[in-house]
C-alpha positions in Angstrom: 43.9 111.5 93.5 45.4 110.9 97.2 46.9 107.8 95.5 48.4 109.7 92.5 50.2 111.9 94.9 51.6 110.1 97.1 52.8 108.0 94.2 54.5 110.7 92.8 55.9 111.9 96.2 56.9 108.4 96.9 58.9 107.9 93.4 60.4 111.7 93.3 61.3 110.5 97.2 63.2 107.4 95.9 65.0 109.6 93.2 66.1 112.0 95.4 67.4 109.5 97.7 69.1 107.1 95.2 70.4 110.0 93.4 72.5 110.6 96.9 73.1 107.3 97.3 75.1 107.4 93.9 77.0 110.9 94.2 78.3 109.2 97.5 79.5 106.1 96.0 81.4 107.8 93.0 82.6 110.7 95.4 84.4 107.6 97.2 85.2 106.2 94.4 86.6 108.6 93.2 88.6 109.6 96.7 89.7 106.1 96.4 90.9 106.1 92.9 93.1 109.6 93.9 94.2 107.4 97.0 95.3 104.3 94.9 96.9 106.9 92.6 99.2 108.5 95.5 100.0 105.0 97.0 101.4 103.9 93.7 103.2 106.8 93.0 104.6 105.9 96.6 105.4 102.2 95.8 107.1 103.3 92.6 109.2 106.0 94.3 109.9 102.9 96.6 110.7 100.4 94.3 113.3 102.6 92.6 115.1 104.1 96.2 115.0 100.1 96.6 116.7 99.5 93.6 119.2 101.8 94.2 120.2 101.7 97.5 120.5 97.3 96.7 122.4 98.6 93.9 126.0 97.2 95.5 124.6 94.0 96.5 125.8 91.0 95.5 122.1 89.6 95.0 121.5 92.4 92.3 125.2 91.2 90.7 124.3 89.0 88.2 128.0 88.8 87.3 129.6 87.9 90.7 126.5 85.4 90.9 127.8 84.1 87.7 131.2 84.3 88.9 130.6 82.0 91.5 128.5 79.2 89.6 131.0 79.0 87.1 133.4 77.7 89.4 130.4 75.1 90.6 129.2 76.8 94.0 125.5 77.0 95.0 125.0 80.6 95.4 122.2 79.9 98.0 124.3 78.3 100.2 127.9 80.5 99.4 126.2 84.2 99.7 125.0 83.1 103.6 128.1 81.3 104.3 130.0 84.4 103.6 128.4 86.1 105.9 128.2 83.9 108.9 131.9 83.6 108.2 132.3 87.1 109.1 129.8 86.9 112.3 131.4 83.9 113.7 134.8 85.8 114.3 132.5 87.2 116.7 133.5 84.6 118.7 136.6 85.6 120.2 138.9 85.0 123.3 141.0 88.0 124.3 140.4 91.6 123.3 141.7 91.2 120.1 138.9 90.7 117.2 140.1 88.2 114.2 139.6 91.2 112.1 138.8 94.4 113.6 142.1 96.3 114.2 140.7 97.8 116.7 140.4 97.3 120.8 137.5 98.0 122.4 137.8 101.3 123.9 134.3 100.3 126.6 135.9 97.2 127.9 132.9 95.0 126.2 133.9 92.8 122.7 133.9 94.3 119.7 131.3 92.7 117.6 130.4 93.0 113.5 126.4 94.2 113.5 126.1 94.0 109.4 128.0 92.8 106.4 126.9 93.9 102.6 128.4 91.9 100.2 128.8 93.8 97.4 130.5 91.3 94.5 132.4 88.2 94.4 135.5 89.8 96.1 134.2 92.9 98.5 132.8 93.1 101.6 131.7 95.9 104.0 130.7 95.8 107.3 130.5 98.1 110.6 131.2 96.8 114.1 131.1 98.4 117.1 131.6 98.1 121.1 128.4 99.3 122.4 129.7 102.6 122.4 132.2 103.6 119.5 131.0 102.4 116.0 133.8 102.1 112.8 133.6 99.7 109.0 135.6 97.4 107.6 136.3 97.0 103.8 137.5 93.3 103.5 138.6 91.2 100.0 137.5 87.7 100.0 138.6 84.7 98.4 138.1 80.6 98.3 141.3 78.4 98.5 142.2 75.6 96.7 140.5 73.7 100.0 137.0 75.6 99.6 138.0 77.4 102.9 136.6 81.5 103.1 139.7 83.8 103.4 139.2 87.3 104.3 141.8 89.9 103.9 141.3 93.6 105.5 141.9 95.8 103.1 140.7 99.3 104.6 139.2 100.3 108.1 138.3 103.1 110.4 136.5 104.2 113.4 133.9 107.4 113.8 135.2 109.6 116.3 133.3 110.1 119.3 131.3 113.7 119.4 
């Protein structure tokens, strides 16, 4: 009879206990599927602010890609080049930058911090002396001789406040 008992104490024990065991584990299973749920819904909000603000890109232009390859350049070695063209004017003697109309009102060089190229003829960058920040809208184009030429087209500089 002792044996019958505790038996049955034993197995409604093991019930009782594996019962909690498994409202746990799909209470955090479910917490977790809720939590999967919201971090998707994040990376998908993500995903699509990404898309948009890469929008004016010129690696989301398939056309000025195609632009370029049709007239037999390696994009993977053009897109980059552009760029450093722009950074290397960095380099500069005087107080005069290449390309900035501007001085440098701080008495340190003006320098370009980023440059978005947004097709196969635009660019836009900002520069800025440390202290006073403006953009640049700049045309590009490649001569007869494969040489980058860069035209400012539009500029200005954010007052100081």
């Amino acid at each position: 009879m002792y044996l019958f008992i505790f038996s049955v104490l034993l197995i409604i024990f093991q019930y009782v206990n594996s019962k909690n065991i498994i409202d746990k584990y799909e209470k955090d299973i479910r917490t977790y599927k809720t939590t999967i749920e919201d971090n998707q819904k994040k990376i998908d909000s993500l995903d699509e602010l990404n898309f948009e603000l890469s929008y004016f890109n010129i690696d989301r232009n398939q056309d000025a890609i195609d632009y370029f390859e049709a007239q037999g350049y390696d994009t993977d070695e053009l897109i980059p080049a552009i760029k450093e063209g722009l950074y290397k004017m960095n380099d500069y003697t005087g107080e005069e930058h290449p390309i900035v109309p501007f001085v440098s009102l701080t008495g340190t060089k003006l320098v370009i911090n980023k440059v978005r190229i947004l097709n196969h003829k635009w660019i836009v960058a900002n520069f800025t002396d440390g202290e006073y920040w403006g953009e640049i809208f700049v045309t590009y184009e490649i001569d007869a001789n494969n040489d980058l030429k860069y035209k400012l087209v539009e500029y200005f500089m954010y007052p100081k406040i």
